[in-house]
Phi, psi and omega in degrees: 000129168301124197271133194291145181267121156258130201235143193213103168246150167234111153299160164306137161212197168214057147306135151301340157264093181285106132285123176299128155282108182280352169295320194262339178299325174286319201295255240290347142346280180327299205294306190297337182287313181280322179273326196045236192297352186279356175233147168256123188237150174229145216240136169204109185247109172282334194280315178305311177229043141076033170288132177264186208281314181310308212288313184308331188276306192297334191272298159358287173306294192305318184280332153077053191267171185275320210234143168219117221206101198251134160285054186260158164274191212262346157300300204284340197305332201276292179298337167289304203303321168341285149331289187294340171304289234256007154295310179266337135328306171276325158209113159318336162245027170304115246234127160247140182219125179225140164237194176098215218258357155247156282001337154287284217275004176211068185282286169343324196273322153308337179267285218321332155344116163302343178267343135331107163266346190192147173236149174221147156218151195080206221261126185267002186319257153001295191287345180284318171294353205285287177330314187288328186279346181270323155305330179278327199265312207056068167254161182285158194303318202327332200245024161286066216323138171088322163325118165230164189219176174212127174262185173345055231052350165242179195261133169232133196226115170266130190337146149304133133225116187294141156280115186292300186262101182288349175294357199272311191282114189327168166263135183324129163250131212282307185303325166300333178258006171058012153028292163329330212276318190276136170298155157310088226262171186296341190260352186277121169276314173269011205281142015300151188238138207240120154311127118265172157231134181243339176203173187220191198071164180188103186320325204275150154315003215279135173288009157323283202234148200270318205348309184308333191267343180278280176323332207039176208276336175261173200265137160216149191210165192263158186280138192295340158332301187303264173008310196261350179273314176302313189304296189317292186289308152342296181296326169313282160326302205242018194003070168297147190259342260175174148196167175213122168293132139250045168335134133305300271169017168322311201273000174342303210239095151014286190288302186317295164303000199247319178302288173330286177290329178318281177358285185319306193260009159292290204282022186040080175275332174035046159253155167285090160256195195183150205250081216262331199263346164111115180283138172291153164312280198316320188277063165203155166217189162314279196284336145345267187315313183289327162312311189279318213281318207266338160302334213046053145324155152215348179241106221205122179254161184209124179311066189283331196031315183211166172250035184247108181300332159280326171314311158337275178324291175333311208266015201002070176282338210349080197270139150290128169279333173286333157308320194296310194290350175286337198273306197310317186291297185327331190295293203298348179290358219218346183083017186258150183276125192252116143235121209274131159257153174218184176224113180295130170089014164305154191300325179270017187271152163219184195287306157357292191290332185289316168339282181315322186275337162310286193316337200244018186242359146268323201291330165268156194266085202264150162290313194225160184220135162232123179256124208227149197263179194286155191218095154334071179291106164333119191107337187248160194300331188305320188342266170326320184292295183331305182294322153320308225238321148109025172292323180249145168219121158067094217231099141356037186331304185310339172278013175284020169290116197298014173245002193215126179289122182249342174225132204267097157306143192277357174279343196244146203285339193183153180302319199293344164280292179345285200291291170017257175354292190287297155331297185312294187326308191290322183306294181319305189288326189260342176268023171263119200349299165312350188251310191296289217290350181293304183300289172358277163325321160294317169265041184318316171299161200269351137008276182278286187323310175309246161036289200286323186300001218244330185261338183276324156311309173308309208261325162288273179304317166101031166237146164292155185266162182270000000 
């Protein structure tokens, strides 16, 4: 049998962070363990290596895959569908496939694309090989978790099933995802930096945010045994200087994070890490946080989003703040670098309230703020109330950047005060001395230097970077 060319993409876009997609890293994980020689997978992160629409087309042609299987969120979508137009332009029966997080929460709308043949949603580690074998065999769709399809005119969508043990599941290859490849971002003490997942799911309420609906709600997670055995070889293999969790919820289970550095520090892993997706408030303490710090943690982001207490309620985050400023001073007692993320433009905001969230994102002693305006995110309950109310209509996907206002809270006078706000908030926090030149310092390469001129633009100024 001739072994099928599988093409695995990241559309183009003009995000400012180039990131390993670990979703689609694990599916090719699966597939080379379960196929070996019977797939040929080829890997192309257009955002990474500066491809634009032309270029993904001249690479198409040249590699010639039977399948193309792209990963977008609701920024990219626009640019995935591209891809597939402009795929099947080149051979029709070249087979598209796009999952990840819009295509979960907005599947009908993604399939219904004439240039779509399959859609996936929740986590495809398992079911894509399922899919592929159902095309080789030319068997039926019907029982492949997650799958939509389109049959006799119509759109077919099959029950999610989430893969429970996670221990089950290969460890990424890192070489295969060219790993090496991705720059040092501004937020890396180290490099090479190695991505992990250590759990997936997600409990919390927040409105925010879709996670519950990709992931889903219950927590599932892998054994700290497992991790530190992924860990162990990464550092062996890819002589990684780092690693980063990028978990929603690592410290949920208490016991478990707790496990996890005992490990770390039996076995003398003596690597630096960091927590990058942000932790709940409620799961951290003193000893935690000293475990991990003694583990080598150094980095630790935290979901604050807003210092408005009603906002709060709304978005029903409800962080205790006399905690938060207790956890944030611990960190630093401890030597881990504490960064608050937040959120600008929430729909019930008012200036009053972004104040407040300005106000308490100087008060605490955070090292980096990442500040961000509010966004509909397809998938999240505010989405759906919004969308409902007849607040969003015909939604710019491509315009989804946490740096350019796509939605006017009615507390707020104009998008043009609004990105204001966020400008000031970045001025305030970062030009004050101890922040700047401490940030300065860390980001010395000339990498990391492009990168922050690259946010700065974005995010100051209001151009997207080149």
């Amino acid at each position: 049998m001739i072994a099928m060319r599988l093409l695995l993409l990241k559309p183009p876009s003009n995000f400012h962070l180039i990131a390993l997609p670990m979703g689609i890293g694990y599916v090719a994980s699966y597939l080379k363990n379960k196929m070996g020689q019977d797939i040929d997978i080829l890997f192309l992160d257009c955002l990474r290596d500066k491809y634009d629409h032309n270029k993904f087309s001249d690479y198409v042609k040249e590699v010639k895959p039977d399948m193309i299987g792209i990963t977008a969120n609701s920024m990219e979508i626009n640019s995935a569908l591209k891809c597939c137009n402009i795929t099947k332009i080149i051979n029709r029966r070249i087979i598209t496939v796009i999952g990840g997080p819009h295509a979960t929460v907005l599947p009908e709308e993604v399939l219904s694309n004439k240039d779509v043949d399959f859609i996936f949603r929740g986590e495809a580690d398992l079911s894509f090989y399922e899919f592929i074998k159902s095309l080789q065999n030319r068997s039926a769709f019907s029982g492949i978790p997650g799958l939509g399809y389109k049959s006799k005119g119509k759109m077919e969508f099959n029950p999610v099933e989430m893969p429970q043990n996670l221990d089950e599941l290969p460890m990424m290859d890192l070489n295969l995802m060219q790993f090496k490849r991705y720059p040092k971002t501004y937020k890396m003490k180290y490099y090479p930096s190695a991505p992990i997942l250590t759990s997936r799911g997600c409990p919390f309420p927040c409105t925010y945010c879709s996670a519950r609906r990709i992931s889903g709600e219950k927590f599932r997670s892998r054994s700290p045994e497992n991790i530190v055995r992924e860990i162990k070889q990464i550092k062996s293999q890819y002589n990684v200087r780092e690693f980063e969790v990028w978990d929603d919820n690592f410290t949920l289970n208490n016991k478990r994070a707790h496990e996890f550095c005992d490990l770390l520090i039996q076995e003398k892993i003596n690597l630096p890490w960091w927590c990058p997706n942000g932790l709940r408030l409620e799961t951290l303490d003193e000893t935690l946080l000293k475990k991990m710090s003694m583990a080598g943690l150094y980095s630790i982001g935290l979901g604050i989003e807003s210092g408005s207490p009603r906002t709060q309620r709304n978005m029903r985050k409800n962080l205790d703040f006399d905690k938060l400023k207790k956890i944030v001073k611990l960190g630093n007692k401890y030597g881990i670098r504490m960064e608050g993320f937040f959120i600008l433009g929430y729909p019930t905001e008012t200036e009053e309230d972004i104040l407040q969230t300005i106000g308490l994102a100087k008060e605490l002693p955070l090292k980096r703020a990442a500040i961000f305006l509010f966004q509909p995110i397809p998938g999240s309950e505010i989405y759906d109330a919004l969308k409902k109310d007849g607040k969003i209509h015909d939604m710019n996907y491509g315009g989804i950047l946490y740096s350019n206002p796509s939605f006017l809270p009615e507390g707020i006078q104009s998008l043009k005060r609004l990105k204001g706000l966020q400008q000031k908030a970045y001025l305030e926090f970062y030009l004050r001395p101890r922040i700047f030149f401490d940030f300065m310092r860390e980001n010395f390469t000339f990498q990391q230097l492009k990168e922050v001129w690259d946010m700065i633009k974005t995010y100051i100024f209001n151009r997207n970077p080149t």
